[in-house]
TITOR-582853 format. One record per residue (C-alpha): x, y, z; residue in three letters. Coordinates in pm, 1 decimal. Example, Ala and Ser with C-alpha at 12.3 -4.5 7.8 and 13.67 -1.06 7.14 Angstrom:
BEGIN
xx->1230.0; yy->-450.0; zz->780.0; residuo->ALA
xx->1367.0; yy->-106.0; zz->714.0; residuo->SER
This chain:
BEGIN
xx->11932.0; yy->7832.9; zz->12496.8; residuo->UNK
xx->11521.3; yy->7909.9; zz->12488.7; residuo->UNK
xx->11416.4; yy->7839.9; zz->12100.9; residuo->UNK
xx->11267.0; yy->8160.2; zz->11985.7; residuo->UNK
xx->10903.8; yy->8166.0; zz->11880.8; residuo->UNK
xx->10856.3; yy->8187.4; zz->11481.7; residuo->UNK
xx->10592.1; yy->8485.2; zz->11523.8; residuo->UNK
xx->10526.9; yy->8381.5; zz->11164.2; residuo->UNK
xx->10379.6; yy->8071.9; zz->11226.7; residuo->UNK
xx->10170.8; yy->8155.3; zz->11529.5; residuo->UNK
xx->9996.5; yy->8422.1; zz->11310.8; residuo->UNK
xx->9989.9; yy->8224.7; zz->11020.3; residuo->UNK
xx->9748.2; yy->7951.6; zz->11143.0; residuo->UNK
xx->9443.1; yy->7993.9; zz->11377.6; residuo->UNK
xx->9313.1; yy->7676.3; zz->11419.0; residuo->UNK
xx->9433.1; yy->7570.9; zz->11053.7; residuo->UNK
xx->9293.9; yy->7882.5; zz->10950.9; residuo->UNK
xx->9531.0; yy->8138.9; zz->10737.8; residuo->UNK
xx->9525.7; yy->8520.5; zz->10912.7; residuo->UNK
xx->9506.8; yy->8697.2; zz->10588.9; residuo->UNK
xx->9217.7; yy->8445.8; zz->10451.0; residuo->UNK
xx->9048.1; yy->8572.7; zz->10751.9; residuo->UNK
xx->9104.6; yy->8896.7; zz->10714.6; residuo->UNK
xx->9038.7; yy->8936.2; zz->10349.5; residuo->UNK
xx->8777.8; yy->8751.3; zz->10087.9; residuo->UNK
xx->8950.7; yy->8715.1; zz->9774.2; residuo->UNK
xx->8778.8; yy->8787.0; zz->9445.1; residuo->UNK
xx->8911.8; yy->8618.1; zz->9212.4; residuo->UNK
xx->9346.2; yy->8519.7; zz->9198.4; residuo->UNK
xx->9483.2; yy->8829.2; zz->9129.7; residuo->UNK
xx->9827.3; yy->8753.8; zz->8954.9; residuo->UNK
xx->10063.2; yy->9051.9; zz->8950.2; residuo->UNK
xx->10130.3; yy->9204.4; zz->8635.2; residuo->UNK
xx->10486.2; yy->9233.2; zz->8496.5; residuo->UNK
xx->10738.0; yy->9333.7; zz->8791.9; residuo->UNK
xx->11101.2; yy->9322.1; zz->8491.7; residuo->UNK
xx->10931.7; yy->9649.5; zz->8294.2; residuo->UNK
xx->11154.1; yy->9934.8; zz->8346.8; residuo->UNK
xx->10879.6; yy->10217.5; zz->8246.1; residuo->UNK
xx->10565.9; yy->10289.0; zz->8426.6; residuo->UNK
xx->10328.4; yy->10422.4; zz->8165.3; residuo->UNK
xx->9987.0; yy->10577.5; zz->8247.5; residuo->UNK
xx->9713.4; yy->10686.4; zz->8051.8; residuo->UNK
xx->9436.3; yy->10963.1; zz->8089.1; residuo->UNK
xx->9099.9; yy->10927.9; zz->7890.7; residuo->UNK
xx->8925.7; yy->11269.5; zz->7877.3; residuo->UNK
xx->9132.5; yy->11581.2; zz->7896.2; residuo->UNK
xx->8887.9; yy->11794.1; zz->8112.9; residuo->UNK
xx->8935.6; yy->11878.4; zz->8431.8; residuo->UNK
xx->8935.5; yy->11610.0; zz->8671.8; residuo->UNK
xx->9145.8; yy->11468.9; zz->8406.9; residuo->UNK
xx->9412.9; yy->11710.1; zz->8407.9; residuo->UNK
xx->9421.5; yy->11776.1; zz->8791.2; residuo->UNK
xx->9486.5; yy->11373.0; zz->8797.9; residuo->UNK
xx->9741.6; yy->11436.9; zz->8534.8; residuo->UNK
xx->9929.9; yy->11727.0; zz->8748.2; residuo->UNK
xx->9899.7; yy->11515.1; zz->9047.5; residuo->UNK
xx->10059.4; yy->11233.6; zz->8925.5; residuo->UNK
xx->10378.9; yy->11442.7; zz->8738.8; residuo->UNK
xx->10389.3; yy->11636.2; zz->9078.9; residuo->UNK
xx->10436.5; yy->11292.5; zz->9265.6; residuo->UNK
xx->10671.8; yy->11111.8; zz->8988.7; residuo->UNK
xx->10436.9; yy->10821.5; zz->8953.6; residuo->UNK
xx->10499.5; yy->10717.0; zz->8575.9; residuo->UNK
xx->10795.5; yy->10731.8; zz->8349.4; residuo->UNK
xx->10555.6; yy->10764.3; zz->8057.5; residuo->UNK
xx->10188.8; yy->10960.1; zz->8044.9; residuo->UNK
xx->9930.4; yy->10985.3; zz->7768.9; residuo->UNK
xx->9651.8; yy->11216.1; zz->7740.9; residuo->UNK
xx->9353.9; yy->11103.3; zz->7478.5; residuo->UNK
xx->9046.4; yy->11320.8; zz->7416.5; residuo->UNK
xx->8869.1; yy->11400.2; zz->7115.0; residuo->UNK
xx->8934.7; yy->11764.1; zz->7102.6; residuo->UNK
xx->9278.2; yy->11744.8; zz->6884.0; residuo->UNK
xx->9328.1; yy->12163.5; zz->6987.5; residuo->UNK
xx->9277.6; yy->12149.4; zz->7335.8; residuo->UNK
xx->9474.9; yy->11840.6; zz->7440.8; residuo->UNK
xx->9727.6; yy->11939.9; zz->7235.2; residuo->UNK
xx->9744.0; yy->12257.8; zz->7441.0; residuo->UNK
xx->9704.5; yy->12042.9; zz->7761.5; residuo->UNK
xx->10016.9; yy->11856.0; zz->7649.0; residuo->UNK
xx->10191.7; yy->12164.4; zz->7572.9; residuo->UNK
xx->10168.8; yy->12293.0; zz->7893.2; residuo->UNK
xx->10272.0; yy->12061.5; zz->8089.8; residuo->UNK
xx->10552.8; yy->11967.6; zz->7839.3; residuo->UNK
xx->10654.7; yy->12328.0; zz->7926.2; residuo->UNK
xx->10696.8; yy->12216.4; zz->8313.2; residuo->UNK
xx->10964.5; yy->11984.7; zz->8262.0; residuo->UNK
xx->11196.4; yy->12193.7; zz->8413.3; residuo->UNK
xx->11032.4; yy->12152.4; zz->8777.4; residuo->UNK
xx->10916.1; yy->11820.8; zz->8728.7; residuo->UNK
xx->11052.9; yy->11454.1; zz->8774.5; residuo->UNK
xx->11121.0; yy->11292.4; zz->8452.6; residuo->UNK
xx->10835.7; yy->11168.1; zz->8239.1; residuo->UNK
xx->10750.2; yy->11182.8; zz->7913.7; residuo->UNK
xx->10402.6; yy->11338.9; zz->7777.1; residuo->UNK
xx->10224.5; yy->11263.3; zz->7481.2; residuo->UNK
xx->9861.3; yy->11310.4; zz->7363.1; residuo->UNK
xx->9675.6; yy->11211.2; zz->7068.3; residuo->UNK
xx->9333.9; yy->11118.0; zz->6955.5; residuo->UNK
xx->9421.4; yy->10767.4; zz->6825.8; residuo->UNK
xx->9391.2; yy->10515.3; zz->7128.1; residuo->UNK
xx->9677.6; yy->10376.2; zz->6963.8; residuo->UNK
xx->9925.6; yy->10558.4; zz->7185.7; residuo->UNK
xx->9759.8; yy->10370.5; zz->7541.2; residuo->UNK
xx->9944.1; yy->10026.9; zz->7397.6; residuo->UNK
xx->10135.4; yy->9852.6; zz->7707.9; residuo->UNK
xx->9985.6; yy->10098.6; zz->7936.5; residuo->UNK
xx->10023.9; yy->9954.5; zz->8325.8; residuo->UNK
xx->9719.1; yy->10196.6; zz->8383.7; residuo->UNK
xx->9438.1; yy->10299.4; zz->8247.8; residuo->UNK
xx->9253.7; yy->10653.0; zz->8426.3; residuo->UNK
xx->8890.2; yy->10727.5; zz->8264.1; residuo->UNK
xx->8760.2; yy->11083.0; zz->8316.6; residuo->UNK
xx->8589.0; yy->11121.8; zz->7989.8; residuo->UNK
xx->8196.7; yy->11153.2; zz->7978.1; residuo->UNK
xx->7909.2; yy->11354.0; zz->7871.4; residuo->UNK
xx->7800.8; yy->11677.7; zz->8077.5; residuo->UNK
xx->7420.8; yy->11630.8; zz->8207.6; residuo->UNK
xx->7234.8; yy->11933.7; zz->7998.1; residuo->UNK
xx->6968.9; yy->12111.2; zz->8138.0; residuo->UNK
xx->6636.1; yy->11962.9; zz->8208.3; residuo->UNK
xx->6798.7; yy->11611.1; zz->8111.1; residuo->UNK
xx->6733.2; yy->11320.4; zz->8308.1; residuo->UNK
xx->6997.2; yy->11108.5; zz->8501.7; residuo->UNK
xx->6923.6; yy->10792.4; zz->8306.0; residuo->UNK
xx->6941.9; yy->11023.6; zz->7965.1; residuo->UNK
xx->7273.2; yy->11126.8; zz->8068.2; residuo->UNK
xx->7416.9; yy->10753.2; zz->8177.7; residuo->UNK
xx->7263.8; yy->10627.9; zz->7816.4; residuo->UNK
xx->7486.0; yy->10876.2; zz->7667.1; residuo->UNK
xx->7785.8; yy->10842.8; zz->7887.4; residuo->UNK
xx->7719.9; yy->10451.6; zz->7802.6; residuo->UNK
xx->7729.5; yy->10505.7; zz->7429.4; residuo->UNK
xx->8090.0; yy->10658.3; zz->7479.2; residuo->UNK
xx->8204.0; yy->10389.4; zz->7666.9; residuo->UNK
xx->8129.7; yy->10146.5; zz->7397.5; residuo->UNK
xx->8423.1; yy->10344.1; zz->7206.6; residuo->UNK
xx->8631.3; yy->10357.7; zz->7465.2; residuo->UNK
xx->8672.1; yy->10066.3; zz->7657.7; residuo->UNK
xx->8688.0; yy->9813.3; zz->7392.7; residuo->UNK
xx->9006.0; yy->10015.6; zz->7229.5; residuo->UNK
xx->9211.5; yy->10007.6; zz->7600.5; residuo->UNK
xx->9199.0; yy->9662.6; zz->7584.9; residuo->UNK
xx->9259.4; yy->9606.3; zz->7251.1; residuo->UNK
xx->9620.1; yy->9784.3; zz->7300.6; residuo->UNK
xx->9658.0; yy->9724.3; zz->7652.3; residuo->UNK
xx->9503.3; yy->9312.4; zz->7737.4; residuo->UNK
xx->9711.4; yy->9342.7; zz->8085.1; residuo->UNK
xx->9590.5; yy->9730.7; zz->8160.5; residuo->UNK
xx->9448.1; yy->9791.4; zz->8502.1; residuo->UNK
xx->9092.8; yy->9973.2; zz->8438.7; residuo->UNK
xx->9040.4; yy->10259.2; zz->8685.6; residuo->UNK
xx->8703.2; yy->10438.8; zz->8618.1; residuo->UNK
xx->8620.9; yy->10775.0; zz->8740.9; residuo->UNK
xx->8350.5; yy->10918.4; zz->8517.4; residuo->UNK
xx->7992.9; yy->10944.3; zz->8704.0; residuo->UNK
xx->7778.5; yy->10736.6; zz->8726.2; residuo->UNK
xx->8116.8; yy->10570.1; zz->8884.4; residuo->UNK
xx->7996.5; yy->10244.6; zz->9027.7; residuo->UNK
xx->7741.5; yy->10178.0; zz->8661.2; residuo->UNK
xx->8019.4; yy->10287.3; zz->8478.7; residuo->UNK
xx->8261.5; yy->10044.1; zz->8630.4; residuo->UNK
xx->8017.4; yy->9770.1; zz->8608.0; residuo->UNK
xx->8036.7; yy->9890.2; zz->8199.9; residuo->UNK
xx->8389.2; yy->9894.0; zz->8181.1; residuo->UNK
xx->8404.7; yy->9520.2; zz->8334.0; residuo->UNK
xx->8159.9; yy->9360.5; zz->8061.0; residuo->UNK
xx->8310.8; yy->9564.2; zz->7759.7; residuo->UNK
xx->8613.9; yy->9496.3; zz->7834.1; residuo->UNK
xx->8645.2; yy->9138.3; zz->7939.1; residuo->UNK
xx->8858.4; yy->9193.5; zz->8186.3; residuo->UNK
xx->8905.8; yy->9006.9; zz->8489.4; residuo->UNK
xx->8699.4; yy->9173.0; zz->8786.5; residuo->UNK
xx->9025.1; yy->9235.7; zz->8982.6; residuo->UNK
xx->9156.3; yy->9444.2; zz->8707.1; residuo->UNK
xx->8848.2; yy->9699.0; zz->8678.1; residuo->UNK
xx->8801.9; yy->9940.1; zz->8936.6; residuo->UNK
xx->8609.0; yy->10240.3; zz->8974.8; residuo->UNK
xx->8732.6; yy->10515.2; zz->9242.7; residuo->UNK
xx->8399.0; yy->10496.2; zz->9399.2; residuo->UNK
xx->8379.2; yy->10604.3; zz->9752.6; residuo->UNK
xx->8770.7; yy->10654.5; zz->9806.9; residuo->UNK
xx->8745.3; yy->11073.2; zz->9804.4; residuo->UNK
xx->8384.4; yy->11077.0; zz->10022.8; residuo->UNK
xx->8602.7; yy->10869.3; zz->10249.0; residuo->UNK
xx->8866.7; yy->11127.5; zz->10261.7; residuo->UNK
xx->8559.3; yy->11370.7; zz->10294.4; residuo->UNK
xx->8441.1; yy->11186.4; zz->10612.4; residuo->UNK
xx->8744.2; yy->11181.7; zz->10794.4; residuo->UNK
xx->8850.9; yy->11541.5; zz->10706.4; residuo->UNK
xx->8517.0; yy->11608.2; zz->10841.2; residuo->UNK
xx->8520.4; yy->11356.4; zz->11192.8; residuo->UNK
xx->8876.9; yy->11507.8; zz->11240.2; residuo->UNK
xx->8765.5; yy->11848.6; zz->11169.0; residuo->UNK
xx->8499.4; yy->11790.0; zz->11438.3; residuo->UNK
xx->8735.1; yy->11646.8; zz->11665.6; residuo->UNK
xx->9054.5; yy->11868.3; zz->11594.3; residuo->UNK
xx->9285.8; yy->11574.3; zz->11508.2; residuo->UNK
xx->9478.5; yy->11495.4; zz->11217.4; residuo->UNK
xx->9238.2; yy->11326.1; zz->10955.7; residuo->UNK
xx->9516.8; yy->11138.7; zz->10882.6; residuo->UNK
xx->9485.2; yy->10990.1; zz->11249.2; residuo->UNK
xx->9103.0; yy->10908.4; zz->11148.7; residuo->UNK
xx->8987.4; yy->10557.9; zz->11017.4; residuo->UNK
xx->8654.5; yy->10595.5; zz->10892.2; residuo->UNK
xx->8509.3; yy->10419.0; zz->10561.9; residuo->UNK
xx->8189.7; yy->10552.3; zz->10335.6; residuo->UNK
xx->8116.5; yy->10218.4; zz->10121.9; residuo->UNK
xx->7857.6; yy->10133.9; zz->9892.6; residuo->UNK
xx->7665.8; yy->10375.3; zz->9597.8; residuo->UNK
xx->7887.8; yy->10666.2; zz->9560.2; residuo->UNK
xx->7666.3; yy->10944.7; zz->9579.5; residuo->UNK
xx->7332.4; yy->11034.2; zz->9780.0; residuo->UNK
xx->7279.2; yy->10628.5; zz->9862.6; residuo->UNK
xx->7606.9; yy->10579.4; zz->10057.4; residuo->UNK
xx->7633.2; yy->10432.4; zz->10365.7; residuo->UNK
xx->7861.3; yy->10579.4; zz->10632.8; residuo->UNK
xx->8032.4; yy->10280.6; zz->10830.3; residuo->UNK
xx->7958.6; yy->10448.1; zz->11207.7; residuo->UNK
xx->8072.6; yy->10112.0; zz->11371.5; residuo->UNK
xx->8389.6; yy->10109.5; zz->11240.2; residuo->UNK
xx->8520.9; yy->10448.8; zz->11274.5; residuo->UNK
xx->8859.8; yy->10493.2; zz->11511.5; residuo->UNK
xx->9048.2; yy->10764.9; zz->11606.3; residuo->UNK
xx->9408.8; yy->10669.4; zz->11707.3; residuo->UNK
xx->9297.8; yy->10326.1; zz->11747.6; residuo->UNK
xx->9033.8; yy->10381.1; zz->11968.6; residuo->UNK
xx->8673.1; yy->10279.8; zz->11802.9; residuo->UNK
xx->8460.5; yy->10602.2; zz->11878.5; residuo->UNK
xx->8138.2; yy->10440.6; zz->11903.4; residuo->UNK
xx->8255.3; yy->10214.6; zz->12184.9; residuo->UNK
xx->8446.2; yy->10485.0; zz->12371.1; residuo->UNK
xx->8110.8; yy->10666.7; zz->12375.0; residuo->UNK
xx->7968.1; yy->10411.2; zz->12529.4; residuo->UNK
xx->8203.0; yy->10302.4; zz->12756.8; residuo->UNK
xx->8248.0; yy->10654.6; zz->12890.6; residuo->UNK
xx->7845.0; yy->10687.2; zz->12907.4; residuo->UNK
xx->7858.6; yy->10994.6; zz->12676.1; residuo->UNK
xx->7554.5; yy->11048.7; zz->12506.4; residuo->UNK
xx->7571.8; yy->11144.5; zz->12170.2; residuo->UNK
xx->7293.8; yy->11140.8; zz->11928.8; residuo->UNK
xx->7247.4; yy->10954.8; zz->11624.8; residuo->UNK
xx->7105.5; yy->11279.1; zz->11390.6; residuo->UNK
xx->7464.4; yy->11446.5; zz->11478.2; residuo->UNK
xx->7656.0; yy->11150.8; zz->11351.3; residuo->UNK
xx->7418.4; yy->11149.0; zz->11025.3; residuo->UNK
xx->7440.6; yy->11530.9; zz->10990.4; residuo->UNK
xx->7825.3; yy->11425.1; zz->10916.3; residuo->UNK
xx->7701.7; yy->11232.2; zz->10653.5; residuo->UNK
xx->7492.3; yy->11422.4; zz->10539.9; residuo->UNK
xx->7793.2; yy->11723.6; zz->10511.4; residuo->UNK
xx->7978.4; yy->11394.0; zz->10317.0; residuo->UNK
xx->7713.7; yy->11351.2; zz->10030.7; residuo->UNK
xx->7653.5; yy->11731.8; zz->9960.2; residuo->UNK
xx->7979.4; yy->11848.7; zz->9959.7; residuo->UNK
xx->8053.6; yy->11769.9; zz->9588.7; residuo->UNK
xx->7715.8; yy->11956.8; zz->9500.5; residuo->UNK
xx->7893.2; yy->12260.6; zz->9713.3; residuo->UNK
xx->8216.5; yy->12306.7; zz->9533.4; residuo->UNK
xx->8041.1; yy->12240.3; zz->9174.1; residuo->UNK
xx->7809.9; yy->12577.3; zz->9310.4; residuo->UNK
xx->8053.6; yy->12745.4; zz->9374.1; residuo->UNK
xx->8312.4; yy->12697.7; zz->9097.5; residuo->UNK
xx->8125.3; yy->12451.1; zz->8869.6; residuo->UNK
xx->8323.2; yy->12158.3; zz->8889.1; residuo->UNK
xx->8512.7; yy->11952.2; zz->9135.5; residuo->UNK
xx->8940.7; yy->11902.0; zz->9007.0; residuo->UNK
xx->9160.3; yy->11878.7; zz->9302.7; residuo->UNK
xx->9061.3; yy->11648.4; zz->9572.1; residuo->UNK
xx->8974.4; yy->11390.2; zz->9295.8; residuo->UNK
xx->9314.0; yy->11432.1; zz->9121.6; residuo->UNK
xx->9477.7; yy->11361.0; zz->9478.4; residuo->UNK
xx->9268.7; yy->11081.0; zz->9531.2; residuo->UNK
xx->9312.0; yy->10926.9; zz->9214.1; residuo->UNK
xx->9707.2; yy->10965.6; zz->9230.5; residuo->UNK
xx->9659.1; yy->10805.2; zz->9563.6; residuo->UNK
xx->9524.8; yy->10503.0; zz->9417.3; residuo->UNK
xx->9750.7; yy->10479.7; zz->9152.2; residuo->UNK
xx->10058.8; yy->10491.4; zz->9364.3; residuo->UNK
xx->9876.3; yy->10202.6; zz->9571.4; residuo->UNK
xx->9846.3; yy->10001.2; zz->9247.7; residuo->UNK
xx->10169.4; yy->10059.7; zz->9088.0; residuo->UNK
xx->10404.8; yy->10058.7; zz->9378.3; residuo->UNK
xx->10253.3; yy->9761.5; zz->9532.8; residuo->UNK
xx->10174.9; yy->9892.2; zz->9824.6; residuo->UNK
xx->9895.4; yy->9722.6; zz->9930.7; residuo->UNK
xx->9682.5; yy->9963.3; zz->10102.5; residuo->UNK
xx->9323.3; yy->9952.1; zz->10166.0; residuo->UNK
xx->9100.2; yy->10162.3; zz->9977.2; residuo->UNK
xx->8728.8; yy->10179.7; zz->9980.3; residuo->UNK
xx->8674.3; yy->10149.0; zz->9555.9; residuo->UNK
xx->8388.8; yy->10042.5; zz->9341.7; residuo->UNK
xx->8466.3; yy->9663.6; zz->9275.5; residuo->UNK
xx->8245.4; yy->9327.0; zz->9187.6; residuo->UNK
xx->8038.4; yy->9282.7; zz->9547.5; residuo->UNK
xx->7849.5; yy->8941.6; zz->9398.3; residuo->UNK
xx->7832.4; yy->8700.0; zz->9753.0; residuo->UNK
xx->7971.6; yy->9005.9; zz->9950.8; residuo->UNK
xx->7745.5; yy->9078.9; zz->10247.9; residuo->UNK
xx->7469.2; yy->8891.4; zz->10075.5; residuo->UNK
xx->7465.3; yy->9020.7; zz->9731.6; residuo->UNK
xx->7354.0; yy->8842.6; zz->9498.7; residuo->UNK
xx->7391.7; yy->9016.4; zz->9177.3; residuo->UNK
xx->7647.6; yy->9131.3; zz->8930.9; residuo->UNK
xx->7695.0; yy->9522.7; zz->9037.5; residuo->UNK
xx->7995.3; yy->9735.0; zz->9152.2; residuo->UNK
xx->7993.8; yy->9937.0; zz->9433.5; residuo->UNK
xx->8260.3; yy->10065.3; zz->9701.4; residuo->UNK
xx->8398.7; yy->9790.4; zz->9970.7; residuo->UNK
xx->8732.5; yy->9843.2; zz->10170.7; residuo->UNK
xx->8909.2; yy->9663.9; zz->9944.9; residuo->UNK
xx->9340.7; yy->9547.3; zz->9966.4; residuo->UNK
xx->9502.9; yy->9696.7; zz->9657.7; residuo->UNK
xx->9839.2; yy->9606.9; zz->9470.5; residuo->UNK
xx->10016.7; yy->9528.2; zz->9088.3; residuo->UNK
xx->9726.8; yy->9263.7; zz->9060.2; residuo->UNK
xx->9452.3; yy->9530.6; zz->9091.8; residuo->UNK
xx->9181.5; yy->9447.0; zz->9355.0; residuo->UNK
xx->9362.1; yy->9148.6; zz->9561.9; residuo->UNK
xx->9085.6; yy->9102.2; zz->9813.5; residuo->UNK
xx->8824.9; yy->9269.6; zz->10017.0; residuo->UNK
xx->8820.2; yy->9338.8; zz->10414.1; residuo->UNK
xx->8600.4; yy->9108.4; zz->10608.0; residuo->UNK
xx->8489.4; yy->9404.6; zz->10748.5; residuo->UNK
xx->8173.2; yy->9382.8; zz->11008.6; residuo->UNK
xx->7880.5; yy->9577.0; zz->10934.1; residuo->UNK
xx->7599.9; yy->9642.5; zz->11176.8; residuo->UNK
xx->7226.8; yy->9541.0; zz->11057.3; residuo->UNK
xx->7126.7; yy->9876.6; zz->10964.6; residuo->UNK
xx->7425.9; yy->9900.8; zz->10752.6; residuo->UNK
xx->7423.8; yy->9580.5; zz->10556.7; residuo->UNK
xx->7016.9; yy->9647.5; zz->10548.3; residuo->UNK
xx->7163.8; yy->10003.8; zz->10349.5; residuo->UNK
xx->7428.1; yy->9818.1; zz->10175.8; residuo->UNK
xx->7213.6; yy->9609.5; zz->9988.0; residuo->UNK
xx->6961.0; yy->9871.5; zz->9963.7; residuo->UNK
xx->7212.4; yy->10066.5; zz->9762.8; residuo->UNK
xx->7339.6; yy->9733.9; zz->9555.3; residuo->UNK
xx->6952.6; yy->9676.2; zz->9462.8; residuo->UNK
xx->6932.2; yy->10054.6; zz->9316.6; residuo->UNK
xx->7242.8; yy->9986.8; zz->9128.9; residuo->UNK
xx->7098.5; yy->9652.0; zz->8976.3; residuo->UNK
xx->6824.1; yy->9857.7; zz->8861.0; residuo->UNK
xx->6962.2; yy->10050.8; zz->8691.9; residuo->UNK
xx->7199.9; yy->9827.7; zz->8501.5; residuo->UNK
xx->6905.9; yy->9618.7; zz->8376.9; residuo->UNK
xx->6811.5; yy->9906.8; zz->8158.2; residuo->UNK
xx->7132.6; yy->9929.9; zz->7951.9; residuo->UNK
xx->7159.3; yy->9659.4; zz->7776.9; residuo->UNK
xx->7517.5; yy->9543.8; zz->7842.6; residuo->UNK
């Protein structure tokens, strides 16, 4: 009888070299947190908004047996609370609690924070991030306090300076602080590619990595569409396209927060989804790849300590690795471009 070929091993080892180690650059061993607790528990920092429509999302999708609001306006999250307390009837089982006291986050698996100062008028971006800083120095410190195995997943703006915050007052590992960086321009790009193409998005790989916000780079080289990289089609097919349509798309990407915060002063849902969607990715294990704000030091030639958004393999252990993924010249050249602005910035804050 012919011996079957062990598909495991022939993928396993190309020329001594592991396919996933390959594939996937590692930042730091990610060990999985506990896998024998019985209750998922999740908490939300900052009862606004974006913190409530990630709050809705995840009841709506049954992702945690346990959730906890904290924000330091006793009236309102007690309302908050209320109301969705009052859902219970049409919702999967999970109990809600709120309070002030970061006392109530101990054993969370996760740790969501929306909280942060509003920019006033005629205030300065770096006047703003001081002041968004000064929060975080009283609310970081406390998550880990009553949560030391807590995954960190930042969301307030400045998102990737924030995250890079989070990671030095907290102590933390780098695997287990993540900011949700470029995962919903991402979503924004391919809604947008599809939308150009009529497809599914869903059928649409396409990555925005580094700063999130107006220095993000738009990875053209690596976008596919059913499998089929669109760049190379293009060129195979000797279709001319030009390169000010294809940055027009990006272009659509950066300013389409600044659109729906015109229009109805804030942005809630598409965040909420996105977050959920990272959150299920964490605490299900599924190991998806999501482009996130995470440590980039020796990524693509970076040398410094700053966050910002790489394709990066997520599961129970946080950030497990990030995706070898190829850049083109112009887009590393942005890349680090964007990391250098970042660095900048951190040097005035005195973390």
């Amino acid at each position: 009888m012919e011996k079957k070929s062990d598909s495991t091993t022939s993928l396993g080892g190309l020329g001594g070299l592991d396919l996933s180690e390959a594939f996937f650059k590692p930042i730091q061993n990610a060990t999985l947190l506990s896998t024998t607790k019985n209750n998922i528990k999740i908490s939300i920092i900052g009862a606004g908004n974006v913190g409530m429509a990630i709050a809705q999302t995840i009841l709506t999708q049954d992702l945690a047996d346990e959730l906890v609001l904290v924000d330091t306006n006793p009236d309102k999250l007690r309302g908050e609370m209320l109301d969705l307390q009052h859902a219970a009837a049409f919702l999967p089982r999970t109990k809600i609690l709120s309070s002030t006291d970061y006392s109530i986050t101990s054993g969370s698996d996760l740790c969501i924070v929306t909280a942060g100062a509003r920019q006033i008028p005629d205030e300065s971006r770096l006047n703003l991030l001081h002041r968004n800083i000064s929060l975080f120095r009283h609310i970081i410190p406390p998550l880990a306090k009553f949560s030391p195995e807590t995954i960190l997943l930042i969301v307030s703006n400045p998102v990737d300076v924030l995250t890079y915050a989070s990671w030095k007052l907290s102590g933390f590992p780098p695997n287990r602080v993540i900011g949700s960086g470029t995962n919903l321009d991402s979503s924004r790009f391919r809604f947008l590619i599809a939308d150009h193409l009529d497809v599914n998005a869903q059928d649409v790989q396409a990555y925005i990595i580094g700063e999130h916000g107006d220095g993000s780079v738009a990875l053209w080289s690596s976008i596919s569409v059913g499998g089929v990289p669109i760049l190379k089609l293009l060129e195979k097919e000797q279709i001319s396209y030009e390169k000010e349509t294809l940055e027009n798309i990006h272009k659509q990407v950066i300013e389409s927060a600044y659109e729906v915060i015109n229009l109805k002063e804030y942005t809630s849902w598409a965040i909420g989804y996105s977050v959920a969607n990272l959150a299920r990715t964490i605490l299900r294990e599924q190991r998806k790849i999501h482009p996130v704000s995470v440590l980039a030091t020796g990524l693509h030639g970076i040398g410094e300590e700053v966050f910002l958004s790489l394709p990066a393999l997520l599961g129970r252990g946080g950030v497990l690795g990030v995706t070898n993924v190829h850049l083109s010249e112009e887009e590393e050249y942005k890349l680090r471009e964007s990391a250098e602005t970042l660095v900048k910035v951190q040097s005035l804050l005195g973390i």
